[in-house]
C-alpha positions, -999 to +999 in steps of 0.1 A: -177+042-190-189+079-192-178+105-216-190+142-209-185+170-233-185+204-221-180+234-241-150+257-243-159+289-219-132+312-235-122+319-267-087+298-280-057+318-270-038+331-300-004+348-297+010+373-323+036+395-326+039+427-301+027+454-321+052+487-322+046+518-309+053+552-325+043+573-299+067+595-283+089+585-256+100+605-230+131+602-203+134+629-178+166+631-155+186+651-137+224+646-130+251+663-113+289+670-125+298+636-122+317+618-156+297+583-147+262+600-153+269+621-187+279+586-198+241+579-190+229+603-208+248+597-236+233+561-234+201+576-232+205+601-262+216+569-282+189+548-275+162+575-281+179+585-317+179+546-325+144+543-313+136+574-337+153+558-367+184+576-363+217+560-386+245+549-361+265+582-372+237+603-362+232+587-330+266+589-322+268+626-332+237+634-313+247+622-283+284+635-283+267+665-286+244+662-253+273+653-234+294+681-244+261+706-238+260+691-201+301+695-194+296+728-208+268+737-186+279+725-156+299+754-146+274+778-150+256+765-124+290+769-097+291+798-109+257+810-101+256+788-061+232+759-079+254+738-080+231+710-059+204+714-081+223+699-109+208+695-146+173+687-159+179+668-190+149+656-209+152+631-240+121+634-260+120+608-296+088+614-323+088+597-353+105+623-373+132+639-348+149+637-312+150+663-288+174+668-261+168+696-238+191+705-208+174+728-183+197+745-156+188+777-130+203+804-126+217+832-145+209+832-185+235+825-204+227+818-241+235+791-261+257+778-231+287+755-247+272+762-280+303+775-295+328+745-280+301+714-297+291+735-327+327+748-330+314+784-337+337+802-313+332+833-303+309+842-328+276+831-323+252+848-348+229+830-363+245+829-394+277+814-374+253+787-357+237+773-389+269+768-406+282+754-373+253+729-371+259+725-408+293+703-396+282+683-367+247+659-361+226+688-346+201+702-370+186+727-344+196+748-311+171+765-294+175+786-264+148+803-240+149+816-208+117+816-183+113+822-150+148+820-138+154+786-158+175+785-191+169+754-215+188+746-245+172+722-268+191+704-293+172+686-322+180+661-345+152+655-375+154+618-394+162+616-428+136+630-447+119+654-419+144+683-422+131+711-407+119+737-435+136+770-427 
């Protein structure tokens, strides 16, 4: 009887735990005035504001606040003939906030549905915006126009990253 010994080739497989990631994710979509895709973006919002560290509340609140950003947008674009091009939303999480921005062409309209999910009616001065945001799970709007395209980004900062004003 023969006995052989060879030696091992490879190193011994080890297996540990899958290491996290903090880098930023991004999710880029665009939708169209349709109730069953808002509901994906709030799904979306959720899951980037949990990924972030967000508290259920704040998730919640974050993503209410997309949705009603999107319905509010929507009829800007039939009313500037763009309708097919629908909305670019873009859900970006760091480690210290979420951003939501929704992207639309056509004519500029500022702070689109800003006054309906911050509940600042018709006046919407600064001062009226940051006591709005004050009351709901938005800690930032910002609005630009470029190029024919308006965006509206709503940001929401984890708990100990406010921004400093």
């Amino acid at each position: 009887m023969a006995c052989i010994i060879a030696r091992i080739a490879a190193r011994p497989a080890t297996c540990g735990l899958p290491k996290m990631t903090t880098d930023p994710a991004r999710t880029e979509i665009t939708i169209h005035d349709d109730p069953r895709l808002v509901a994906g973006v709030a799904a979306i919002v959720a899951h980037s504001a949990e990924r972030a560290g967000l508290s259920a509340n704040a998730q919640e609140g974050l993503a209410a606040a997309a949705v009603q950003a999107c319905r509010e947008t929507f009829p800007l674009l039939a009313e500037n003939g763009t309708q097919a091009a629908g909305l670019k939303v873009v859900v970006a999480d760091f480690p210290d906030r979420v951003e939501v921005t929704i992207e639309h062409s056509g004519e500029p309209l500022p702070a689109a549905g800003l006054d309906t999910f911050c509940g600042a009616g018709a006046d919407l001065s600064p001062e009226a915006i940051s006591k709005a945001l004050q009351k709901t799970n938005v800690d930032r709007v910002q609005y630009e126009t470029k190029e024919g395209r308006s965006r509206t980004t709503l940001i929401k900062y984890c708990d100990g990253h406010r921004a400093k004003a």
